[in-house]
C-alpha positions in Angstrom: 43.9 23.0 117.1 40.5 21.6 117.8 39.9 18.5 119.2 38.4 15.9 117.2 35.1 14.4 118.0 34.9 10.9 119.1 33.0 8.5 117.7 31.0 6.0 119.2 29.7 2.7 117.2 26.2 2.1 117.7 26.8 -0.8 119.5 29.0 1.6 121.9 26.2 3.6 122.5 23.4 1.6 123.0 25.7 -0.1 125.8 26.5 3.3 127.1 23.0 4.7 127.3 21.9 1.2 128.7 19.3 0.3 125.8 19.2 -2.0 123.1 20.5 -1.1 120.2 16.2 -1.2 118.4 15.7 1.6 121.2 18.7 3.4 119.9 17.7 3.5 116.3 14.0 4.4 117.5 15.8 7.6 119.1 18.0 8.6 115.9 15.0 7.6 113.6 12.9 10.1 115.9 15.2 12.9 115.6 16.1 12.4 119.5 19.8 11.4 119.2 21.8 13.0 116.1 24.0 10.0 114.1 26.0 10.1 111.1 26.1 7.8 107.9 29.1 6.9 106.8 28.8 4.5 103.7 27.3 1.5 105.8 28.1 2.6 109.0 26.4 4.7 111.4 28.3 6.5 114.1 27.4 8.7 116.9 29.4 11.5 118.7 30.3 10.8 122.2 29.2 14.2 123.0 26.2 14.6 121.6 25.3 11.0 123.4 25.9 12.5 126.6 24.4 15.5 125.7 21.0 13.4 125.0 21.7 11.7 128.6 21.3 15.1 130.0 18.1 16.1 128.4 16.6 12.8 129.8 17.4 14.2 133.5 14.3 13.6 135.4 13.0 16.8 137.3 11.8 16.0 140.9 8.4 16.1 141.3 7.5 15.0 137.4 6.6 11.5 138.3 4.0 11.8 140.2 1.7 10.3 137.3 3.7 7.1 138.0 2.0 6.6 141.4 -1.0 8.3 141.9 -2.7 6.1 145.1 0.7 6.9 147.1 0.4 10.7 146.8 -3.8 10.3 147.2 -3.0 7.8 150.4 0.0 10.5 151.6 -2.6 13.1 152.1 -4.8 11.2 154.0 
C-alpha cells in the first residue's frame, strides 16, 4: 500500500513557504514549483513544496554579491 500524497491548497502553501500567494503562482507559472489543476482548483503536493524549500538552500559563501564593501573593507 502506498501512501497517498498530500495536498496542500495554495493558500497552504504560500503560508508555508512564507510568500504571497502572486509569488507562488510566479514560481508554478515559472516551472519552479510543480501544481496540479483540478477543475478550478490548483493544488500542490506537500512533498514536492518541501522539496522546492530544499533547492532554495543557500550555500555559504554565495552571497557575497550582497555585500561587497564589507568583504573589500575585511581585507583591509
Amino acid at each position: 500500500m502506498t501512501n497517498a500524497p498530500r495536498w496542500l491548497s495554495t493558500a497552504e502553501a504560500a503560508k508555508r513557504l512564507g510568500i504571497t500567494p502572486r509569488t507562488l503562482y510566479r514560481f508554478i507559472d515559472g516551472g519552479q514549483l510543480p501544481a496540479y489543476r483540478f477543475g478550478r482548483v490548483i493544488r500542490l503536493q506537500e512533498n514536492e513544496v518541501d522539496s522546492f524549500i530544499q533547492t532554495c538552500r543557500i550555500e555559504p559563501g554565495t552571497l557575497e554579491h550582497l555585500y561587497p564593501e564589507a568583504v573589500v573593507a575585511d581585507a583591509d
